[in-house]
KEZA-99063 format. One record per residue (C-alpha): y, x, z; residue in one letter. Coordinates in Angstrom, 3 decimals, always signed. Example, Ala and Ser with C-alpha at 12.3 -4.5 7.8 and 13.67 -1.06 7.14 Angstrom:
Y->-4.500 | X->+12.300 | Z->+7.800 | residu->A
Y->-1.060 | X->+13.670 | Z->+7.140 | residu->S
//
This chain:
Y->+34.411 | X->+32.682 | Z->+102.330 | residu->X
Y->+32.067 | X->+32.803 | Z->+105.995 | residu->X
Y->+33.946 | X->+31.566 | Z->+108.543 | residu->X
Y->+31.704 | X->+32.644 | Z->+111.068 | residu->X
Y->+33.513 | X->+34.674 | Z->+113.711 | residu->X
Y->+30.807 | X->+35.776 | Z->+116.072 | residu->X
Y->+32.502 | X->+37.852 | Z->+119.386 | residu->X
Y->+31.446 | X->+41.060 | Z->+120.479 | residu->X
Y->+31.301 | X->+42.447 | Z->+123.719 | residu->X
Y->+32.986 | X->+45.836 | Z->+124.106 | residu->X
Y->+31.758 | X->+47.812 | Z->+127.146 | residu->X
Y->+33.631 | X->+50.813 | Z->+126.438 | residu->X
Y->+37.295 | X->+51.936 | Z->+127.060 | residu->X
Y->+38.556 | X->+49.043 | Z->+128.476 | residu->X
Y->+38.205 | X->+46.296 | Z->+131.570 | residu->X
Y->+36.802 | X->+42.600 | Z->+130.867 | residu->X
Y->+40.493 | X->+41.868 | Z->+131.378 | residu->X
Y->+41.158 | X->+43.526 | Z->+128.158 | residu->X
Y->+38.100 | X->+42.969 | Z->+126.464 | residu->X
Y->+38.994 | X->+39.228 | Z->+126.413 | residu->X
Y->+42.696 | X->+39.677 | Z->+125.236 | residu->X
Y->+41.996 | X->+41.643 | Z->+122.228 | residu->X
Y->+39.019 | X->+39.765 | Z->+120.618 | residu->X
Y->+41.094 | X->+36.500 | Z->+121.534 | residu->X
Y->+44.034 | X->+38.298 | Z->+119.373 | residu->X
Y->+42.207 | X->+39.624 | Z->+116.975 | residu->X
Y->+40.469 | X->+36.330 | Z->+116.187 | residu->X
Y->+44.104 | X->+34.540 | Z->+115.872 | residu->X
Y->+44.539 | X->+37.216 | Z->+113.114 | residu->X
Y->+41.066 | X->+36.491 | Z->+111.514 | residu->X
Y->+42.486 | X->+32.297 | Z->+111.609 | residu->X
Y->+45.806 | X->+33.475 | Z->+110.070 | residu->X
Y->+43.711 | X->+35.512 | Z->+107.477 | residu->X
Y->+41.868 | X->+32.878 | Z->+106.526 | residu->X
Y->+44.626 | X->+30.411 | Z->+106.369 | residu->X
Y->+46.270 | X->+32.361 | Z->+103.528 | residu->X
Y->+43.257 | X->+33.163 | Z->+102.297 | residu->X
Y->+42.763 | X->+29.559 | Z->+101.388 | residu->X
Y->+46.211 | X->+29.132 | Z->+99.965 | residu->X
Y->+45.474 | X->+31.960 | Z->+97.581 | residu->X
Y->+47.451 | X->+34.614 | Z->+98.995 | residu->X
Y->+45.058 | X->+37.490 | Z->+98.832 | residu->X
Y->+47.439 | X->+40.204 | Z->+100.109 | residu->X
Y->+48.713 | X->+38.422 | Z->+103.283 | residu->X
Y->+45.057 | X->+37.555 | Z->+104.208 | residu->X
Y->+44.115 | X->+41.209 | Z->+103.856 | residu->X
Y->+46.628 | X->+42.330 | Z->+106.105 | residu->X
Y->+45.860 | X->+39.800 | Z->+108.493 | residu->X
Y->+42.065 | X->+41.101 | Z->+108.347 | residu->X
Y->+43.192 | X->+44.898 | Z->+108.459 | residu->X
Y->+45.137 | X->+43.815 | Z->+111.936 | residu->X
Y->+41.891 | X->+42.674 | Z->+113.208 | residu->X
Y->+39.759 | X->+44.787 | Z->+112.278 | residu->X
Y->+42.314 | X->+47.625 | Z->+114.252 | residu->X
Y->+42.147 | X->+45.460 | Z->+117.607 | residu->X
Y->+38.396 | X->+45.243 | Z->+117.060 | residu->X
Y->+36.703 | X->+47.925 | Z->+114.340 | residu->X
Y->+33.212 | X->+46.833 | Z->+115.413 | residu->X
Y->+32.921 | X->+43.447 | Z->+114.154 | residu->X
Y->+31.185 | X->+43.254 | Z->+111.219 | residu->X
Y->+32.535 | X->+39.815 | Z->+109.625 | residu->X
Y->+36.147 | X->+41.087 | Z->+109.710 | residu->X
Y->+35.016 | X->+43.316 | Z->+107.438 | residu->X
Y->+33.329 | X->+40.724 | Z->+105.581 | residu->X
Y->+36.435 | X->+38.459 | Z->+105.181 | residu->X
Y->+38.840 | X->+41.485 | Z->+104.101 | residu->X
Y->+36.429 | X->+42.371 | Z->+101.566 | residu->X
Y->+35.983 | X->+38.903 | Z->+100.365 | residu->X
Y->+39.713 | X->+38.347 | Z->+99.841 | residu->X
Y->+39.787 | X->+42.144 | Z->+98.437 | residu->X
Y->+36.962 | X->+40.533 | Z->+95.898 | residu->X
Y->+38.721 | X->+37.236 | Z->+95.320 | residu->X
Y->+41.735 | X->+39.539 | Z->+94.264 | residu->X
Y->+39.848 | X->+41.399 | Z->+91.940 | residu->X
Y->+39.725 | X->+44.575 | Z->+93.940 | residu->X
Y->+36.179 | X->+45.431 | Z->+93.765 | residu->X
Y->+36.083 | X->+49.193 | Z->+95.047 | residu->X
Y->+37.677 | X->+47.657 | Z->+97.975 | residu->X
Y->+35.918 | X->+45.006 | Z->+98.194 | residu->X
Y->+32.895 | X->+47.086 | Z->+98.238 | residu->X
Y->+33.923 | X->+49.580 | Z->+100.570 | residu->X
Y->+34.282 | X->+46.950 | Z->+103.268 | residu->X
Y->+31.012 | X->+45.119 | Z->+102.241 | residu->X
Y->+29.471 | X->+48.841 | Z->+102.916 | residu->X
Y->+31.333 | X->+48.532 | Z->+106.488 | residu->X
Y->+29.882 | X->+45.193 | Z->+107.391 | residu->X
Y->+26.436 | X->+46.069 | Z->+106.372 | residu->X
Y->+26.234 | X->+49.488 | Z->+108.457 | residu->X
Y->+27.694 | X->+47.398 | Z->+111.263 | residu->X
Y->+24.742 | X->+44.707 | Z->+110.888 | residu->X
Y->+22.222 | X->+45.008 | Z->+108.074 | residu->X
Y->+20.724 | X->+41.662 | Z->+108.231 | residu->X
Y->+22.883 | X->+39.385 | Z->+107.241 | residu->X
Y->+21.544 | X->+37.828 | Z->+103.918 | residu->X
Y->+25.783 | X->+36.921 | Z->+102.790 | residu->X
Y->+26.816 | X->+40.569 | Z->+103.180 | residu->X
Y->+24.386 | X->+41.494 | Z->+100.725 | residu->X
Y->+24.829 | X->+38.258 | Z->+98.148 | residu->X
Y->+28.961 | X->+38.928 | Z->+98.086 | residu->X
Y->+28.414 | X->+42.634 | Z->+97.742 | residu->X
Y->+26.381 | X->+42.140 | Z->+94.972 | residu->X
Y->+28.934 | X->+39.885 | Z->+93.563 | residu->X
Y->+31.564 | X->+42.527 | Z->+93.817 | residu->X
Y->+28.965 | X->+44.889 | Z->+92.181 | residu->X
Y->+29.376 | X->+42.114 | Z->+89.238 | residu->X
Y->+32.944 | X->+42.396 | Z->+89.150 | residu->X
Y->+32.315 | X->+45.940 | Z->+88.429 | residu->X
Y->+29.726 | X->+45.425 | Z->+85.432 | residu->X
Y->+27.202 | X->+46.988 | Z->+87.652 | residu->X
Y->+24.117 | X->+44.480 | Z->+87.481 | residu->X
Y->+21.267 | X->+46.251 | Z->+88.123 | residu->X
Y->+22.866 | X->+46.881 | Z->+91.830 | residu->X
Y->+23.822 | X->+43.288 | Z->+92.044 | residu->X
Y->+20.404 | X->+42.293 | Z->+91.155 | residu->X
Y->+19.397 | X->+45.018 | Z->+94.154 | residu->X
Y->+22.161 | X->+43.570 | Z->+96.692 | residu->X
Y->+21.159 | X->+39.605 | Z->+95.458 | residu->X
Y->+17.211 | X->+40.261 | Z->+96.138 | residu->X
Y->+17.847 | X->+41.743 | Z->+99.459 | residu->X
Y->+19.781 | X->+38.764 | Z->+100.330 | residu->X
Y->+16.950 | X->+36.350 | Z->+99.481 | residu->X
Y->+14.198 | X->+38.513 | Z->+101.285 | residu->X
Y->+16.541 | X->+37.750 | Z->+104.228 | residu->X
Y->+16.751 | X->+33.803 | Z->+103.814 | residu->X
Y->+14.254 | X->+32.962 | Z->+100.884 | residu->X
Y->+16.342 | X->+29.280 | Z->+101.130 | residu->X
Y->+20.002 | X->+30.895 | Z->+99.941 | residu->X
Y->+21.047 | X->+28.966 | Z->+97.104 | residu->X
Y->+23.495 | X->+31.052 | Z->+95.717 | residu->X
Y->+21.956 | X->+34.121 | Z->+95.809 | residu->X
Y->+19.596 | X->+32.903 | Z->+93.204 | residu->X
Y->+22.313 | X->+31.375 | Z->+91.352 | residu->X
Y->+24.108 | X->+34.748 | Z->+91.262 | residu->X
Y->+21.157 | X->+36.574 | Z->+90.725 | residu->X
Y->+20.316 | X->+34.398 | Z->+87.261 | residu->X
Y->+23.554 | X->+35.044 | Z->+86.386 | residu->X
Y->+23.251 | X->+39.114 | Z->+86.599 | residu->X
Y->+19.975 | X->+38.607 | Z->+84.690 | residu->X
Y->+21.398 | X->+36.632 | Z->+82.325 | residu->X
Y->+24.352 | X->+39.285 | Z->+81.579 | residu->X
Y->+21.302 | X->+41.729 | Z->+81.112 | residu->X
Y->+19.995 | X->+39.219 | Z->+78.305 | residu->X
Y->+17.241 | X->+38.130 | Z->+80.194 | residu->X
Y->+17.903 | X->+34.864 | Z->+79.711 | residu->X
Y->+14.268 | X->+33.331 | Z->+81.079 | residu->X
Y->+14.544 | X->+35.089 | Z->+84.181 | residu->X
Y->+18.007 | X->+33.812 | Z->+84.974 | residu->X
Y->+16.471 | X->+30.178 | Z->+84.092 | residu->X
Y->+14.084 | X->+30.268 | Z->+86.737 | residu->X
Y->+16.720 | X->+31.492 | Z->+89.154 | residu->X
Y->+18.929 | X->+28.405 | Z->+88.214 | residu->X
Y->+16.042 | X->+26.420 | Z->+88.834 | residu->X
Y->+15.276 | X->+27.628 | Z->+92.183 | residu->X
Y->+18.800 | X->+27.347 | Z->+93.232 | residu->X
Y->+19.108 | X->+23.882 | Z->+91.858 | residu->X
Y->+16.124 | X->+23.011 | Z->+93.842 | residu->X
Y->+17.697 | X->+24.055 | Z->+97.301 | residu->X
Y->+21.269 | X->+22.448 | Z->+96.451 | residu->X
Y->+21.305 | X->+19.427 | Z->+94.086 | residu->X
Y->+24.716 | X->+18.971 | Z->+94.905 | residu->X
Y->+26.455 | X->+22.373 | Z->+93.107 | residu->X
Y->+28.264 | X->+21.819 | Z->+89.905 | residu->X
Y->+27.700 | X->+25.495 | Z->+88.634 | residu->X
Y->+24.028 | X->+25.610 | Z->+89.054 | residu->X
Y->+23.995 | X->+23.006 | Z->+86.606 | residu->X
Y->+26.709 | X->+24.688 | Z->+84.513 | residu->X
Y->+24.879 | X->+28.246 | Z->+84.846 | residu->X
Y->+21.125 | X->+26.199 | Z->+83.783 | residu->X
Y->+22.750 | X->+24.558 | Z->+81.005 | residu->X
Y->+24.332 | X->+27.785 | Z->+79.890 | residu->X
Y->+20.957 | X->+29.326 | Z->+80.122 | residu->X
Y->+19.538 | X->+26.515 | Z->+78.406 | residu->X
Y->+21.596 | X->+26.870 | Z->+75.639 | residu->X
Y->+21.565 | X->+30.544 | Z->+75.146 | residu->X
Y->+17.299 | X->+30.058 | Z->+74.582 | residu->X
Y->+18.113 | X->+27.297 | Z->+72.027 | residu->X
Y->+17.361 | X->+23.879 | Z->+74.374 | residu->X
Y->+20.539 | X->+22.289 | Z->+73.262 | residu->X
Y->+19.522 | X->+19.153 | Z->+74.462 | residu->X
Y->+18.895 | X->+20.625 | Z->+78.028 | residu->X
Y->+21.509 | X->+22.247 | Z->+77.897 | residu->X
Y->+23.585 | X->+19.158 | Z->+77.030 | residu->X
Y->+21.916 | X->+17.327 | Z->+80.132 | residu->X
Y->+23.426 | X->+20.020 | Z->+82.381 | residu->X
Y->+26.429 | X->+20.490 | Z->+81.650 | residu->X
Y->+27.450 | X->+16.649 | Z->+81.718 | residu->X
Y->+25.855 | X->+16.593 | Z->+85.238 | residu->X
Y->+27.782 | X->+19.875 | Z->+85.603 | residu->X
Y->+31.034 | X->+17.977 | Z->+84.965 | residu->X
Y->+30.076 | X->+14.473 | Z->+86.616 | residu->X
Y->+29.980 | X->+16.490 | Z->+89.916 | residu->X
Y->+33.321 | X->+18.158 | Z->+89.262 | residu->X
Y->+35.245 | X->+17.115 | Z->+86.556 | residu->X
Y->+37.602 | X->+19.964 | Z->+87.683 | residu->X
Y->+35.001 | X->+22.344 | Z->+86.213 | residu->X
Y->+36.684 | X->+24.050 | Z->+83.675 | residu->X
Y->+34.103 | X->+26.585 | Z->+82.680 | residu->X
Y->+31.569 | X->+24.278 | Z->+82.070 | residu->X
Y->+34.365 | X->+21.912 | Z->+79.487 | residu->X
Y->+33.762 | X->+25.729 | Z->+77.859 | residu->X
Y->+30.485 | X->+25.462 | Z->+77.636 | residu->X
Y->+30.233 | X->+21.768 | Z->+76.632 | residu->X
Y->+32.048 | X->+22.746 | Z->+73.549 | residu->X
Y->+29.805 | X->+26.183 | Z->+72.684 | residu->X
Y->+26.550 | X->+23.146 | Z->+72.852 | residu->X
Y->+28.952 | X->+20.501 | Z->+70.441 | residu->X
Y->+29.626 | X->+23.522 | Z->+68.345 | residu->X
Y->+26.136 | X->+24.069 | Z->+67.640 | residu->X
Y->+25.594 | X->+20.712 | Z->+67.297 | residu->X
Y->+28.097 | X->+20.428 | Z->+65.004 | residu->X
Y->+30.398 | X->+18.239 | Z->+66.425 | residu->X
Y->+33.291 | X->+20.422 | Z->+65.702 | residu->X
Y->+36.190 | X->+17.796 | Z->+67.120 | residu->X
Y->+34.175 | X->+16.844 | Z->+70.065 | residu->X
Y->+34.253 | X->+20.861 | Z->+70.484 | residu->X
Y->+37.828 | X->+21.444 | Z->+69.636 | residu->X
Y->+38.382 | X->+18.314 | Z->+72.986 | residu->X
Y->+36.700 | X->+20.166 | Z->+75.064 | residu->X
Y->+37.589 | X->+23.785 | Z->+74.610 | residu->X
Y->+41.389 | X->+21.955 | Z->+75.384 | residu->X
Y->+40.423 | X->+20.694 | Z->+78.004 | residu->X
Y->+38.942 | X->+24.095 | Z->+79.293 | residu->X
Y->+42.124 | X->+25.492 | Z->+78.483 | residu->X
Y->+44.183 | X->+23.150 | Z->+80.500 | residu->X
Y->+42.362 | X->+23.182 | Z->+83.480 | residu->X
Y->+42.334 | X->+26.815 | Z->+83.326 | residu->X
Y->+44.034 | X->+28.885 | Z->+81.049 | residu->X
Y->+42.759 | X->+32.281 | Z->+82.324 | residu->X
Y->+39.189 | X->+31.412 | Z->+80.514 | residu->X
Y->+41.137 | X->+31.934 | Z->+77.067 | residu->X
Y->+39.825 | X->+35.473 | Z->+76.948 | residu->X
Y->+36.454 | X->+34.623 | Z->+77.844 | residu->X
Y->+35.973 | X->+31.726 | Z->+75.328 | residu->X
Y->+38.152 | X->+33.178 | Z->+72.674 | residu->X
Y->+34.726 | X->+33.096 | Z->+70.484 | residu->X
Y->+34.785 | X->+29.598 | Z->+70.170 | residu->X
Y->+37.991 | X->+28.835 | Z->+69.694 | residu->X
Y->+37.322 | X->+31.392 | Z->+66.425 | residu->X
Y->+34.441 | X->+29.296 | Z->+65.519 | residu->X
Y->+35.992 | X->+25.892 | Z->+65.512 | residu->X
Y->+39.045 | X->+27.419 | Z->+63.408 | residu->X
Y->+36.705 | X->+28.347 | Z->+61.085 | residu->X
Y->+35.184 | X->+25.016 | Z->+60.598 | residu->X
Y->+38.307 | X->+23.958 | Z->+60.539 | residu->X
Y->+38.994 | X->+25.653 | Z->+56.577 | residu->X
//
């Protein structure tokens, strides 16, 4: 999540005095937001947001940050409706647009991510992971070249970010490069080992390679680094059962 937590002058309705009281509390609710938000506690960061956003309803990145944590909880609408709040309140921030178009991806809604990512990089042509989200929206269309070349240009900006490897290499894979694909997703994992989607995808490349244990090791370890990706990966696990008889 941004931490930035730019101040605002208000010149209406109340005396420097004041002014400088309530954006001084409503920035320790923004720290106490973020706090939980980091400890995973979506709904105690939200309420911490919605008490500074009701000292100060003109800043635009408290709106930001409740809609992020709305997003991180899966709440989409919300998160969107807040994303909406921040961008009326200040248009030209490139992140507004890249997380609203990743709540627009929660929602299935691609073509409007695609919309919300490309704004984004108008605004800074250099922001990484709006390309990296953007390939990934293109790629859930089924354009799987575009989203490549995405990948590519995010890679190129940040060398250093586990998923753009593990996105590339998913890519990769998807258009038939198995060795490329291979090549990512190892550098993918040597940069976090904690990457449990991309142990996923490691396993979809040794499937098709047909290294069906070397699979079966890796879809486990997927699985125990994070079992929520059962649902998502459920495919392979069919596939290596079947080699399996």
């Amino acid at each position: 999540m941004l931490r930035i937590l730019l101040v605002l002058t208000i010149l209406l309705f109340s005396t420097p005095g004041c002014q400088s009281q309530t954006t001084s509390a409503a920035d320790k609710h923004i720290d106490r937001g973020n706090a939980l938000s980091d400890k995973g506690d979506h709904d105690g960061a939200i309420a911490e947001y919605t008490k500074a956003i009701t000292l100060n309803p003109t800043q635009p990145y408290y709106y930001y940050n409740r809609g992020s944590a709305r997003k991180d909880k899966g709440d989409f609408d919300g998160a969107l409706a807040d994303y909406d709040k921040a961008l009326a309140l200040n248009p030209r921030v490139p992140q507004f647009h890249n997380n609203r178009g990743a709540a627009w991806m929660g929602k299935g809604e691609f073509d409007k991510a695609i919309s919300d990512f490309n704004q984004a990089i108008a605004l800074n042509p250099n922001h990484a992971n709006a390309y990296n989200n953007r390939g990934y929206a293109r790629q859930q269309k089924g354009d799987a070249e575009a989203a490549l070349e995405d990948y590519e240009r995010a890679i190129s900006l940040n060398s250093n970010d586990a998923y753009f490897y593990n996105n590339r290499g998913s890519a990769r894979r998807i258009r038939g490069d198995l060795s490329g694909a291979l090549a990512d997703i190892n550098k993918s994992i040597a940069l976090d080992a904690q990457n449990a989607e991309a142990n996923c995808n490691l396993g979809l490349v040794q499937l098709s390679q047909g290294e069906v244990d070397d699979a079966e090791h890796s879809l486990k370890k997927c699985y125990d680094l994070d079992a929520k990706l059962k649902p998502k990966f459920e495919k392979l696990a069919g596939e290596i059962k079947r080699k399996r008889e």
